[in-house]
C-alpha positions in Angstrom: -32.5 -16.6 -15.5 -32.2 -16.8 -19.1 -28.9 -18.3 -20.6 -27.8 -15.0 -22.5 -27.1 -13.5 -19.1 -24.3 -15.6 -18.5 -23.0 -14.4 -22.7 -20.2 -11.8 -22.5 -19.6 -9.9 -25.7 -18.8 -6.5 -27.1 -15.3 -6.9 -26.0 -14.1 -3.7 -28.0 -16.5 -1.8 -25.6 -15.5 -3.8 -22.6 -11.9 -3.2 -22.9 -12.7 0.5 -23.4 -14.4 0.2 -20.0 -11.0 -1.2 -18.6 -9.2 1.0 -20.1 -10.8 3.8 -18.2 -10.8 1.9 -15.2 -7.1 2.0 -15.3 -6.9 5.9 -15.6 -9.2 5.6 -12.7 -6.2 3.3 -10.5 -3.6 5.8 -11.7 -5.8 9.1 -11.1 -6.6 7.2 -7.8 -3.2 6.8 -6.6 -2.2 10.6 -7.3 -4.9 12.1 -5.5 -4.7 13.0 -1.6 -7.5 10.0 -1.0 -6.6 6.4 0.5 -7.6 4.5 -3.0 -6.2 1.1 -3.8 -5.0 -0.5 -7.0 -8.1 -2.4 -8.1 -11.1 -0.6 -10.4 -14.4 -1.9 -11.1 -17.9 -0.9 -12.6 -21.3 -2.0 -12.9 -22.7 -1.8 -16.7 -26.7 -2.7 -17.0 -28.7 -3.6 -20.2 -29.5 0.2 -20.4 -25.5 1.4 -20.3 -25.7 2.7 -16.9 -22.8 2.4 -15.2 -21.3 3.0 -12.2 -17.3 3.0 -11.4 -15.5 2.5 -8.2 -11.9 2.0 -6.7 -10.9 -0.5 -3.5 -11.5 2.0 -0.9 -11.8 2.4 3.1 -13.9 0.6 5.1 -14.5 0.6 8.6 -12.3 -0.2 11.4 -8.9 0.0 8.9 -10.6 -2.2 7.0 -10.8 -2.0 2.2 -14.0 -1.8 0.7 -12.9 -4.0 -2.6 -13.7 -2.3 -5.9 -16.6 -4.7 -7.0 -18.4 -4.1 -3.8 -17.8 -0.7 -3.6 -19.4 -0.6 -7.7 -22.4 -2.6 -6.7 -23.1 -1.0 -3.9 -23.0 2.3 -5.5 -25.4 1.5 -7.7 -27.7 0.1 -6.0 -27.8 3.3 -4.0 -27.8 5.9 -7.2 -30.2 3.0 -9.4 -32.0 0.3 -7.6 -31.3 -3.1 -7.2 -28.7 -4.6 -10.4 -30.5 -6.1 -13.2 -30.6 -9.3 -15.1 -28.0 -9.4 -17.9 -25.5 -6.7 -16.1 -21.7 -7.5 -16.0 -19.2 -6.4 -13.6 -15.8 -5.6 -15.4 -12.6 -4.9 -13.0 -9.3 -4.6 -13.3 -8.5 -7.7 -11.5 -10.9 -10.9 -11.0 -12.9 -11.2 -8.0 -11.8 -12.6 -4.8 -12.8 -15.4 -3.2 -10.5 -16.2 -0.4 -10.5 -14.8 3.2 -8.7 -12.0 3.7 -8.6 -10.1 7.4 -8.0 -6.8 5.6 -11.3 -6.9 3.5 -14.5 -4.8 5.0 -17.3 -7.3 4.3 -17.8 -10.5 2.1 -15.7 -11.8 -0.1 -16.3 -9.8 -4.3 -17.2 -13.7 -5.3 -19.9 -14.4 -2.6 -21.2 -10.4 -3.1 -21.4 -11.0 -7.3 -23.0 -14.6 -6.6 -26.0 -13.3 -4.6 -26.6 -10.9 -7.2 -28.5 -11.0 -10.6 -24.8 -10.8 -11.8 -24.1 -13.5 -14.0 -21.1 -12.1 -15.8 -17.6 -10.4 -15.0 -15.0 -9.3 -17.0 -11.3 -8.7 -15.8 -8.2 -6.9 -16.9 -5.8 -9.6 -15.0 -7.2 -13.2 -13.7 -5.8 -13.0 -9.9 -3.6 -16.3 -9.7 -4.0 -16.9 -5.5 -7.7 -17.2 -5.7 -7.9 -20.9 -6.5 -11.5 -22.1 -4.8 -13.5 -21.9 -7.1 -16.9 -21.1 -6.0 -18.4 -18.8 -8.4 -21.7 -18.7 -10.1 -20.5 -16.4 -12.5 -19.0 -16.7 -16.0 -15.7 -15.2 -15.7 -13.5 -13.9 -18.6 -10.0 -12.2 -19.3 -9.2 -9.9 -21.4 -7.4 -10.5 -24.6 -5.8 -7.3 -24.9 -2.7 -8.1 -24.7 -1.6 -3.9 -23.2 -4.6 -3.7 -21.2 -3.8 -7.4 -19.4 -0.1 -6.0 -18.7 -1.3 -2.6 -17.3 -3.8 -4.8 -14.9 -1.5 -6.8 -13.9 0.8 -4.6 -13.2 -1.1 -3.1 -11.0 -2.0 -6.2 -8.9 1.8 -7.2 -9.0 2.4 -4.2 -6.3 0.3 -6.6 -3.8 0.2 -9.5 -5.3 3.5 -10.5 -6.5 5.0 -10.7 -9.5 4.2 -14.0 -12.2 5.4 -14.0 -16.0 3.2 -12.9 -18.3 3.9 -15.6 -20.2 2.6 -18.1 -18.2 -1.1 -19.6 -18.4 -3.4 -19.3 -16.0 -3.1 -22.8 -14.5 0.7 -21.9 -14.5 0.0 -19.1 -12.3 -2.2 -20.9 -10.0 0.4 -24.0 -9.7 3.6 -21.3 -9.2 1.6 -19.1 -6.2 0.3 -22.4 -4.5 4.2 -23.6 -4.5 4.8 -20.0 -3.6 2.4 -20.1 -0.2 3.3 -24.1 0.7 6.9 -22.5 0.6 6.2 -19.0 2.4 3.8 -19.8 5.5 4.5 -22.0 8.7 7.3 -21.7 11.3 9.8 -19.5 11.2 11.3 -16.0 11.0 9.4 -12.7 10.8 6.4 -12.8 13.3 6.0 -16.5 13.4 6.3 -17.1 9.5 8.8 -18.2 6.8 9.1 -16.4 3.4 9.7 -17.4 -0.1 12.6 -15.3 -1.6 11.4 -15.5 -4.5 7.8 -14.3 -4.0 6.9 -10.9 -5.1 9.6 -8.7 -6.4 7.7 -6.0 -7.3 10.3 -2.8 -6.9 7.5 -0.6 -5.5 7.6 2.2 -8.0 5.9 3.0 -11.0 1.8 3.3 -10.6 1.8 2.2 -6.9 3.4 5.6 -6.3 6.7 7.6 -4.7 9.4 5.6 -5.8 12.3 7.0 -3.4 14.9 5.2 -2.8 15.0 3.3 0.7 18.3 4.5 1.5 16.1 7.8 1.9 13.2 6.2 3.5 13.0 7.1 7.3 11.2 4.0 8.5 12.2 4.0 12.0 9.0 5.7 14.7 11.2 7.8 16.4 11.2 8.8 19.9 9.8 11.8 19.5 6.9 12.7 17.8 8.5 14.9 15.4 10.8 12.6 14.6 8.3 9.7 13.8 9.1 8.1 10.0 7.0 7.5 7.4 5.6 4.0 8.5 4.2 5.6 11.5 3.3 8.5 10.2 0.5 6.5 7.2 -0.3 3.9 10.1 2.2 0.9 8.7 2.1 -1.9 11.5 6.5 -2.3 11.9 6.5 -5.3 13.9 4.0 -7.5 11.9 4.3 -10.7 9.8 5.4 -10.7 6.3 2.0 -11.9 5.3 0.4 -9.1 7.3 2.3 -6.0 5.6 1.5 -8.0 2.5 -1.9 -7.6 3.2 -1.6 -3.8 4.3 0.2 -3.7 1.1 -3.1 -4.1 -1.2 -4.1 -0.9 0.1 -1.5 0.9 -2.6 -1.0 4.4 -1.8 2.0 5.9 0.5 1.0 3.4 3.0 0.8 0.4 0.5 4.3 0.8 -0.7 6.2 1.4 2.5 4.3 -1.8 3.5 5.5 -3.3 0.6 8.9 -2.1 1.1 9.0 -3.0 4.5 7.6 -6.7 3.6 10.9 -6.7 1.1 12.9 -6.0 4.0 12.0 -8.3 6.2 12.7 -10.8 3.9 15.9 -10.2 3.0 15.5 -8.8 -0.2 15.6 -5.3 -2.1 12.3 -3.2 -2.1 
């Protein structure tokens, strides 16, 4: 492996990439089609490229966008070459996470020839790190807010102005504060973790006075929440999990993980 595969450049034609990427999230969440709220793409020596969103997997399961990207091309191209880069919206996980079909996007991109990724928005709850990669973030400052509003339906929402490492510290206090005995399923919650409102690219936007979340007793009468598959009686945590999926099911998720907690949608 030859040092210039770890080299990221060409940011101009990088960012374009995101930018596309994020008319791919949007598109994504308009269509009829269970898409999430991450993009990614493949991009080889020769400009091939291939483009993916967080999709579904098996057994209610997300395929994540990076391993949906690599695995598509593999399948259209061959096995990745040397000196590719993965560029998504938001960086690579790395943590376990019960909703994710398959590895984890860090483990998948470290058994590859990839050597290189580029993000929209460096994910602040992913804090082992284990890569093999070089990892950058984009300096565009409109293309950074767009990704990361995006990952703030699921993730939570940080100041922009904060560093990374300020991220990082404010979602491990976040999680020490949020998780272990309590209300809601078994855990606690941290008011003042994630207030996305749910709107804007994640999709609908009703109002919850409006929002029939109740199953009914008959099926005609069954809300929304049952209706797209929304577990009612789970964990905070969990519906923030289900949550990542964005889409109708995503946001009543979200809105119901709001609830729970004691706080607006």
């Amino acid at each position: 492996m030859r040092a210039s595969d770890f080299e990221i450049s060409n940011y101009s034609k990088l960012d374009k990439i995101l930018s596309k990427l994020c008319e791919m999230v949007v598109k994504g969440q308009q269509s009829e089609k269970d898409y999430g709220m991450v993009a990614a793409a493949v991009l080889d020596p020769d400009n091939q490229i291939v483009a993916r969103l967080n999709r579904p997997g098996d057994n209610g399961k997300r395929i994540h966008a990076e391993h949906a990207a690599m695995e598509d091309y593999e399948t259209k191209y061959g096995p990745i070459p040397e000196g590719s880069i993965v560029i998504t919206t938001l960086s690579p996980c790395n943590a376990s996470m019960d909703e994710r079909d398959g590895p984890s996007c860090t483990s998948i991109i470290n058994n590859s020839s990839v050597r290189k990724v580029y993000c929209g928005y460096m994910d602040p709850t992913q804090d082992d790190d284990t890569r093999q990669f070089n990892l950058m973030e984009t300096a565009d400052k409109s293309i950074r807010i767009k990704c990361k509003q995006f990952a703030d339906t699921f993730l939570g929402d940080v100041h922009e102005t904060q560093t990374l490492e300020e991220r990082r510290k404010k979602k491990r206090q976040t999680r020490r504060a949020a998780y272990g005995p309590g209300l809601f399923g078994g855990y606690g919650y941290y008011s003042d973790y994630g207030n996305s409102d749910g709107g804007g690219d994640g999709g609908g936007g009703e109002s919850m006075k409006n929002e029939n979340f109740a199953d009914g007793k008959n099926p005609q009468d069954k809300g929304d929440s049952k209706r797209h598959g929304v577990p009612t009686k789970a964990s905070v945590s969990t519906l923030r999990k289900v949550a990542k999926q964005g889409g109708r099911k995503g946001q009543l998720a979200h809105w119901m993980a709001n609830m729970k907690s004691g706080k607006k949608k």
